[in-house]
C-alpha positions as CSV (number, residue, x, y, z in Angstrom):
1,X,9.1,-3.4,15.8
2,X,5.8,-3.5,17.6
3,X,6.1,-6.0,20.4
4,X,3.6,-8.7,20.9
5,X,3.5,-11.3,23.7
6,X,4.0,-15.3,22.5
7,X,0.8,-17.3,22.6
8,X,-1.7,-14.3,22.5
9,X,-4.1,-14.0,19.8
10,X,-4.2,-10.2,18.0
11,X,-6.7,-8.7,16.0
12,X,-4.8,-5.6,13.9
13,X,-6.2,-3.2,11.4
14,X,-3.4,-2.1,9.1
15,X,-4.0,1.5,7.1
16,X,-2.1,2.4,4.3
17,X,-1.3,2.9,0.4
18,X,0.2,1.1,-2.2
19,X,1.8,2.6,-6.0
20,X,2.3,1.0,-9.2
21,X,3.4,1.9,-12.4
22,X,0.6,2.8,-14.3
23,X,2.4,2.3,-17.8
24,X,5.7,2.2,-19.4
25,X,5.7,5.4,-20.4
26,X,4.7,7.1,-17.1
27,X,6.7,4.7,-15.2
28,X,7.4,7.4,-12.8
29,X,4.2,8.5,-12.2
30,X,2.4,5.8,-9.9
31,X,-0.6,5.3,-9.3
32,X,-1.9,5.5,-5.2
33,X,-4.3,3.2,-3.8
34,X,-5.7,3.6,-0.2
35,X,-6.0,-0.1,1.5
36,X,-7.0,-1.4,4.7
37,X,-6.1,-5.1,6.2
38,X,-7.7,-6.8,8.8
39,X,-5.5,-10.0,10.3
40,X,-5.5,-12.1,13.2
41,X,-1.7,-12.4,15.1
42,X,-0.4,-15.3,16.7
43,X,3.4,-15.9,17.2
44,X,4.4,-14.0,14.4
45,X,2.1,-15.5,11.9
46,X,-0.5,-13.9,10.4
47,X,-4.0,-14.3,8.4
48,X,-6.1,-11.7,7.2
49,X,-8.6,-10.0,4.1
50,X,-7.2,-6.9,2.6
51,X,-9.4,-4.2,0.5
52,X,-8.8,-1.4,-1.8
53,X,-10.1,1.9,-3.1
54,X,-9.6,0.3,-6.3
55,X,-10.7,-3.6,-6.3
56,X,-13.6,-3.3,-3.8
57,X,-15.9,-2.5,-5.9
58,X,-15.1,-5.0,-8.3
59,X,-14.9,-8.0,-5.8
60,X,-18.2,-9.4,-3.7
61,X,-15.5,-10.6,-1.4
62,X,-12.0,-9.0,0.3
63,X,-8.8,-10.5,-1.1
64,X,-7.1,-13.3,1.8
65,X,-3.6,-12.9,2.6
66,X,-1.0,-14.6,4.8
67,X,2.5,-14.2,6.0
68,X,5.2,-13.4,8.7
69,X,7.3,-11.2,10.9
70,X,10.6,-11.9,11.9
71,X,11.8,-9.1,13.9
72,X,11.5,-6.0,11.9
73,X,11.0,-7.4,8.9
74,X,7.4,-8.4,7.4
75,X,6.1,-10.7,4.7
76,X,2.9,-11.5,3.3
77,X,1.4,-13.9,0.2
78,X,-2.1,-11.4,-1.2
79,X,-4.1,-13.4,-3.6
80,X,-7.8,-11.7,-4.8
81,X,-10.5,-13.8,-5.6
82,X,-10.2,-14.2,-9.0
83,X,-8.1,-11.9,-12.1
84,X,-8.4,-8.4,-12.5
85,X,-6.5,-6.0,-14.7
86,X,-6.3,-3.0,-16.3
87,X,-6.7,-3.0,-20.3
88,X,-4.4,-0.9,-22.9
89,X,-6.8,1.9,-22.6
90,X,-6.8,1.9,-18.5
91,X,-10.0,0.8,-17.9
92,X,-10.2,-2.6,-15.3
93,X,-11.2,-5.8,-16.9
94,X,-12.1,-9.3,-14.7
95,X,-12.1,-12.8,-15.8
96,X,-14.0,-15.0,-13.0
97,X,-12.6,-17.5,-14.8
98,X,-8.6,-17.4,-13.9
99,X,-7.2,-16.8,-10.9
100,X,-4.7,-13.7,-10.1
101,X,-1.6,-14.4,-9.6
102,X,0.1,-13.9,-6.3
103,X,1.4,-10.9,-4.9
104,X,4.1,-10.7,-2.6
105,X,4.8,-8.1,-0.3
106,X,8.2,-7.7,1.8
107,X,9.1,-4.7,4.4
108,X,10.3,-3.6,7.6
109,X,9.1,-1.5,10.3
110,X,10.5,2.0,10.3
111,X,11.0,3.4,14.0
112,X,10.8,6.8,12.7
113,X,7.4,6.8,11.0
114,X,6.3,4.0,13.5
115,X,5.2,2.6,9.9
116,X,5.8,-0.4,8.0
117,X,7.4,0.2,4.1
118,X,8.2,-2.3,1.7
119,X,7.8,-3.6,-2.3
120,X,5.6,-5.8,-3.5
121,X,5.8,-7.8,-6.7
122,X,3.8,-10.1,-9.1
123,X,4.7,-12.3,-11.6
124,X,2.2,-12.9,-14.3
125,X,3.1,-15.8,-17.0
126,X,1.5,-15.2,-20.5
127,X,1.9,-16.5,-24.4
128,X,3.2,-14.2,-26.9
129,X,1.7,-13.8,-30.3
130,X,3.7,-17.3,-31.6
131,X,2.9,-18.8,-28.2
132,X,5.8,-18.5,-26.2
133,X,5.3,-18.6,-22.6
134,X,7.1,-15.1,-21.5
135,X,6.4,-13.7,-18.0
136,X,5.6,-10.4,-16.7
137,X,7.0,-8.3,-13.4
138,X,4.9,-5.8,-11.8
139,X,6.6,-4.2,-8.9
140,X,5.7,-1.3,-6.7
141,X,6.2,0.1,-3.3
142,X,3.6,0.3,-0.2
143,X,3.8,1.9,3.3
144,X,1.1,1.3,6.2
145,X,0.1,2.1,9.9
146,X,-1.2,-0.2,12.6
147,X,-4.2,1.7,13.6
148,X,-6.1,-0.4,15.7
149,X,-4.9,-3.7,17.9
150,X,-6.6,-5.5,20.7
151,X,-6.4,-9.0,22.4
152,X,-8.8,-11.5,21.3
């Protein structure tokens, strides 16, 4: 657990990767994504932007996020600005028009690796080919470093 003082403001930069499941058939091959997050600290609540290898150059603008520790554990809420996916054929497809849905990261810190690791999952609601509303889990696992952190 990294210790920070009640009532002070900090500025973090987190550093780390994330993996999901590329397909159902290569379930156990993941991909990796190197991300960065920027937040601002205060009594164990947190704010921030996050960006990735993968969505930056997609987005004009960093996904927000928010969340929580409570002692070694940490939990944040990452929404992007608007939906982005990968088609049947891998490629990455947007629609300005919908939002993404929310993806929710849980984890602890790990003395050891002086690291955060955790899951994340995402829940994505959707009509089948009669209309039915079905939904969709994506899950996948994420680790990170807190590589820079001053007092504001």
């Amino acid at each position: 657990m990294i210790n920070r003082q009640k009532d002070t403001i900090y500025i973090e930069r987190w550093e780390g990767v994330f993996f999901y499941p590329v397909d159902d058939e290569n379930y156990d091959i993941p991909k990796r994504v190197n991300f960065h997050i920027n937040v601002e600290i205060k009594n164990d609540i947190f704010i921030g932007t996050h960006s990735d290898e993968e969505s930056a150059p997609i987005f004009e603008e960093d996904a927000k996020l928010k969340g929580y520790f409570e002692d070694n554990f940490l939990s944040f809420i990452l929404k992007y600005p608007y939906l982005y996916f990968l088609d049947e054929f891998g490629q990455q497809k947007t629609d300005k028009n919908k939002n993404h849905p929310e993806i929710h990261y849980y984890g602890n810190f790990n003395q050891k690796t002086n690291s955060y690791l955790g899951a994340w999952e995402m829940f994505e609601e959707f009509n089948d080919e009669f209309g039915s509303p079905w939904i969709e889990r994506t899950e996948g696992t994420w680790e990170f470093k807190v590589t820079s952190s001053k007092v504001k």
